[in-house]
MIDOSE-1310 file (N, C-alpha, C; in nm, 2 decimals, decimal comma, always signed):
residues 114
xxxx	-0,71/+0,27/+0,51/-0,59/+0,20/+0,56/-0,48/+0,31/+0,59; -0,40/+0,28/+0,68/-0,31/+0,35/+0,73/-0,16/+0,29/+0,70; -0,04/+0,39/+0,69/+0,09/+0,31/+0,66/+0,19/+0,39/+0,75; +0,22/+0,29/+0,85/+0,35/+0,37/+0,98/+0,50/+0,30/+0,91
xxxx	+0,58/+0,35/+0,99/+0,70/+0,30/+1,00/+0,75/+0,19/+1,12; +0,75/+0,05/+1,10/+0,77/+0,03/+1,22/+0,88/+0,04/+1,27; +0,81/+0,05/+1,45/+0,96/+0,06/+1,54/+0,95/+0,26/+1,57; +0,88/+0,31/+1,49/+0,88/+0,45/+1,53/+0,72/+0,52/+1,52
xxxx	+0,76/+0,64/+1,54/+0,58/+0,69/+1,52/+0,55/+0,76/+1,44; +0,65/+0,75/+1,33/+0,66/+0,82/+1,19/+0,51/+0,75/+1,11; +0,40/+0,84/+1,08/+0,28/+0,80/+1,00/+0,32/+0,83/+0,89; +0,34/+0,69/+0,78/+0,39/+0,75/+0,60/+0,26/+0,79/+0,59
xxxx	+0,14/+0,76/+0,57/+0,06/+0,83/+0,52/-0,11/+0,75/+0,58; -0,21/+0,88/+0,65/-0,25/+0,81/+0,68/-0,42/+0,80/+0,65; -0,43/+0,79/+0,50/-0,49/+0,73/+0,44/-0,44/+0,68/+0,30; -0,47/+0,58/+0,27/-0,42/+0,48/+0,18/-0,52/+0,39/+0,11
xxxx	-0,51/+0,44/-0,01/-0,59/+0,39/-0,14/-0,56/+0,28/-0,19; -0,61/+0,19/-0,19/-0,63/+0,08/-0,21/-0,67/+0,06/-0,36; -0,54/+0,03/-0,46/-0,56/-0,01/-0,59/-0,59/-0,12/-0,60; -0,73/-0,23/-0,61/-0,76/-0,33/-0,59/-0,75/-0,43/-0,77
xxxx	-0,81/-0,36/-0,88/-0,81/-0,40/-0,95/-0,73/-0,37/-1,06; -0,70/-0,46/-1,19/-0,58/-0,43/-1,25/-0,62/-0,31/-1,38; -0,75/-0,21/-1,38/-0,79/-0,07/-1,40/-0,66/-0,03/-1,31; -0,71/+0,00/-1,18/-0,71/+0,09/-1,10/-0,57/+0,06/-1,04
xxxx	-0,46/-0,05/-1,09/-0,34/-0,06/-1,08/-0,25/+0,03/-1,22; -0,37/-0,01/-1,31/-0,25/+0,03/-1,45/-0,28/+0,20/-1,48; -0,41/+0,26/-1,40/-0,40/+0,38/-1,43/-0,35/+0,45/-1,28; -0,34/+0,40/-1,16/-0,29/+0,44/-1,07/-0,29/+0,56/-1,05
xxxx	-0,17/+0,68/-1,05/-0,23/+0,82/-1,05/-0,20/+0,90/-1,17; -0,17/+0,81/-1,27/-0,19/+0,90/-1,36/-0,35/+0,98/-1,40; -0,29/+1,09/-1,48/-0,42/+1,21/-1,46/-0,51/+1,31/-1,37; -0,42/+1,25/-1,24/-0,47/+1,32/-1,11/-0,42/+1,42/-1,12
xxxx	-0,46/+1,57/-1,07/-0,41/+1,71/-1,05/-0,30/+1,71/-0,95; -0,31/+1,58/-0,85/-0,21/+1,59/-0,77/-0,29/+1,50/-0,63; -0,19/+1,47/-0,54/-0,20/+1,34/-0,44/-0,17/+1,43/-0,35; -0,28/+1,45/-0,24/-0,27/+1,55/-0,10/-0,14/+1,45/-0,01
xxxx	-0,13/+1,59/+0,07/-0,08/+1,52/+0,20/-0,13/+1,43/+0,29; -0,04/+1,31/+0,32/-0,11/+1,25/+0,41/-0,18/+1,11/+0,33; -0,19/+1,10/+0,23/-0,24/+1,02/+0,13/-0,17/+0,92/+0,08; -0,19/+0,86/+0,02/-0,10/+0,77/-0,03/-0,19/+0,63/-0,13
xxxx	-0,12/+0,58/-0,22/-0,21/+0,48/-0,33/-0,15/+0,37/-0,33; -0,17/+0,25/-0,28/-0,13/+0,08/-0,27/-0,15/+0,02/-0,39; -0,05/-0,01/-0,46/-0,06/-0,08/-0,58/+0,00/-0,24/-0,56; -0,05/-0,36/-0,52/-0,06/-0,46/-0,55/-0,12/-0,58/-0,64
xxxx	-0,06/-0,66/-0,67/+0,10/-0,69/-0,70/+0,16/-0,56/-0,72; +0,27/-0,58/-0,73/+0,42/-0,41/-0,83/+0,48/-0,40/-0,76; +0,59/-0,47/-0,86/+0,75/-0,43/-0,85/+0,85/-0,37/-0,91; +0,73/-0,23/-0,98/+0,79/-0,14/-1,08/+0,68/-0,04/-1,14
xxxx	+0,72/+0,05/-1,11/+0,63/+0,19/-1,18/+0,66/+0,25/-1,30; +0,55/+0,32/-1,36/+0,62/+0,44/-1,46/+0,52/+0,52/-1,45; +0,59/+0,63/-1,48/+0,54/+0,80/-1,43/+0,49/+0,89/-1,57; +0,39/+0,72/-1,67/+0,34/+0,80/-1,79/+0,22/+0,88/-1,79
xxxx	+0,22/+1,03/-1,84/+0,13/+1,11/-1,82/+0,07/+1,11/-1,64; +0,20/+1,15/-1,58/+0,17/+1,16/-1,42/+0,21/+1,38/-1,46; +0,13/+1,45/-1,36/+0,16/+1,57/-1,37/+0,26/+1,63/-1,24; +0,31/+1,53/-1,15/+0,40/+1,58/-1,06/+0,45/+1,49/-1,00
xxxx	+0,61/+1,49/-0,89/+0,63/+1,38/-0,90/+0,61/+1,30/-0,78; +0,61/+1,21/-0,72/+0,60/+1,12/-0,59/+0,73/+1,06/-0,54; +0,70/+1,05/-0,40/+0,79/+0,90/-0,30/+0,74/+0,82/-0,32; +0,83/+0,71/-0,34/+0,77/+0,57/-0,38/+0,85/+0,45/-0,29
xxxx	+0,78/+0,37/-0,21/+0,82/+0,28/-0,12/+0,80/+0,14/-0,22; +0,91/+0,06/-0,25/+0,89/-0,10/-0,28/+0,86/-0,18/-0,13; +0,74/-0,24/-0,14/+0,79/-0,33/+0,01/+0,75/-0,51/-0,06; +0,78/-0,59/+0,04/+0,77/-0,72/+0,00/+0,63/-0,74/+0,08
xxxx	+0,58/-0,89/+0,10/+0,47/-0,94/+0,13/+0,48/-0,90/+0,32; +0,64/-0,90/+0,37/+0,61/-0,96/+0,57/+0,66/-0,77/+0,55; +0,60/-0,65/+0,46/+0,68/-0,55/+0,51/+0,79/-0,52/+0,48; +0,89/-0,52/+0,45/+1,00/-0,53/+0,47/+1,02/-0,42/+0,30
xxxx	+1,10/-0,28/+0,34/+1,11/-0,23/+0,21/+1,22/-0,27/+0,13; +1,22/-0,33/+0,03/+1,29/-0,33/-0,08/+1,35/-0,24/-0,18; +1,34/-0,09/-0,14/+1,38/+0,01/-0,24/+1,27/+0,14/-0,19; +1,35/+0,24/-0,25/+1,25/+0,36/-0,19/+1,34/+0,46/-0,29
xxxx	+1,20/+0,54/-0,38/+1,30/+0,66/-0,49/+1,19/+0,79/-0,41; +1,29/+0,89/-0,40/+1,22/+1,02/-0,38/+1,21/+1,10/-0,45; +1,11/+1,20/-0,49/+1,08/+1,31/-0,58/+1,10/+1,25/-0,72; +1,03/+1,13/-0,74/+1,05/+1,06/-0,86/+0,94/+1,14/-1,01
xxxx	+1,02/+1,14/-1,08/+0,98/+1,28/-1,18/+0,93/+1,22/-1,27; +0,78/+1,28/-1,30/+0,75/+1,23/-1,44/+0,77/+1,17/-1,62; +0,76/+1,13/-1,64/+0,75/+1,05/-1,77/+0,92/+0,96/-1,77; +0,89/+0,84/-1,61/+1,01/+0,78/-1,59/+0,95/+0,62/-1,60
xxxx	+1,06/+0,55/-1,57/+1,02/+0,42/-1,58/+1,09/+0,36/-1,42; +1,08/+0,33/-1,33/+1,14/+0,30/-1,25/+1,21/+0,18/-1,24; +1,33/+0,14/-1,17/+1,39/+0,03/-1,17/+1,30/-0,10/-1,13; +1,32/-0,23/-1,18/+1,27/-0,35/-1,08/+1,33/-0,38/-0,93
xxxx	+1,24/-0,40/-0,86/+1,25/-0,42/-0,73/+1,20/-0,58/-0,69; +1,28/-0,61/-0,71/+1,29/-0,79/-0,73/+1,26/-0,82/-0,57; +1,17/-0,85/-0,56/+1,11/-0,95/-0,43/+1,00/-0,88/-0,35; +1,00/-0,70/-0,39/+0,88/-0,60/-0,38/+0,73/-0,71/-0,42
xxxx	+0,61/-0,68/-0,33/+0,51/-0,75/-0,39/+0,39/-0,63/-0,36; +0,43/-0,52/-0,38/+0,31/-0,38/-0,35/+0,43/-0,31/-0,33; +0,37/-0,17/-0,42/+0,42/-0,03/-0,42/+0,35/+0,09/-0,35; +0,41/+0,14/-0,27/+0,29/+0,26/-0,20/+0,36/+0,39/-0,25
xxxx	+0,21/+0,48/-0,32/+0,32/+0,61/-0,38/+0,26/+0,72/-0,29; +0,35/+0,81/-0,30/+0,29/+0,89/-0,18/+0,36/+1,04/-0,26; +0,29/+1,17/-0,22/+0,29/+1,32/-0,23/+0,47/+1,29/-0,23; +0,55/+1,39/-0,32/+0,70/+1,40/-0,31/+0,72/+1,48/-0,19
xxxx	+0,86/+1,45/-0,13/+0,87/+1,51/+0,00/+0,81/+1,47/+0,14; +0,70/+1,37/+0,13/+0,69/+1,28/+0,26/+0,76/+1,21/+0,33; +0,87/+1,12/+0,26/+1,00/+1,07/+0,34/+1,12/+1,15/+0,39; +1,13/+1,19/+0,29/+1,30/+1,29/+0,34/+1,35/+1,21/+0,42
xxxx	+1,39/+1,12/+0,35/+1,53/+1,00/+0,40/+1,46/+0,92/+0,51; +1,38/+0,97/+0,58/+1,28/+0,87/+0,66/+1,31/+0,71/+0,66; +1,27/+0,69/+0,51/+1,24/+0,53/+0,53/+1,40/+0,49/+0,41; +1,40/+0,37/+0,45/+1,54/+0,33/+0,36/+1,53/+0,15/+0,36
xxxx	+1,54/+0,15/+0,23/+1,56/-0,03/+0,21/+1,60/-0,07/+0,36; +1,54/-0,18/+0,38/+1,57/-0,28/+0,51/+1,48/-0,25/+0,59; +1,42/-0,12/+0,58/+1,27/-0,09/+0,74/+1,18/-0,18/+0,71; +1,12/-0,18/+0,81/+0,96/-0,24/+0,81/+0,87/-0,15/+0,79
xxxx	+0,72/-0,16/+0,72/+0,64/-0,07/+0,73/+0,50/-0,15/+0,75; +0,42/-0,13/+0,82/+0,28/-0,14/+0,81/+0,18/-0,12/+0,82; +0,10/-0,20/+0,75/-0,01/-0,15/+0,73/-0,16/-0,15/+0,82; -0,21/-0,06/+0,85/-0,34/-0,11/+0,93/-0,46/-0,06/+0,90
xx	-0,55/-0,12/+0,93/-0,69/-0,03/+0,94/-0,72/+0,07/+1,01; -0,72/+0,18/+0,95/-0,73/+0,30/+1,05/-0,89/+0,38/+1,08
């Protein structure tokens, strides 16, 4: 899966991990050495992260169900708890430093099969 910005040709990341079950949501990346460029991990449902036993930090996009981003934290630093993002229904976490102000509450983002 792939994740653009719509309305521009900005690729957030373009391959995208598909956290399908609630394992692979609740350990998400924790314990990984690290999340390459270009990558990125889909956590659905989530409308809220924590960064327990993560070894570096990530961009993190809230979006709702039609796209629409709900919140966005950059270079978010380990052993945190992140805010709720009330109406967020999937979290995409991506390498720190992929956005650089890029994306901002109110964008669209989507997703496709790439």
């Amino acid at each position: 899966m792939k994740c653009i910005l719509k309305g521009t040709d900005f690729v957030i990341a373009s391959e995208v991990e598909d956290a399908k079950t609630f394992k692979t949501r609740l350990l998400g990346l924790m314990f990984r050495p690290s999340l390459a460029k270009g990558k990125g991990l889909w956590l659905q449902p989530c409308c809220q992260i924590h960064m327990f036993f993560m070894r570096f930090a990530i961009d993190v996009i809230f979006v709702d169900a039609s796209g629409l981003v709900k919140g966005v934290l950059e270079n978010f630093k380990p052993w945190r708890v992140s805010p709720i993002f009330w109406g967020a229904s999937g979290t995409l976490e991506l390498p720190a430093g992929t956005l650089k102000g890029r994306v901002k509450k109110g964008d669209r983002v989507e997703f496709t099969r790439a």
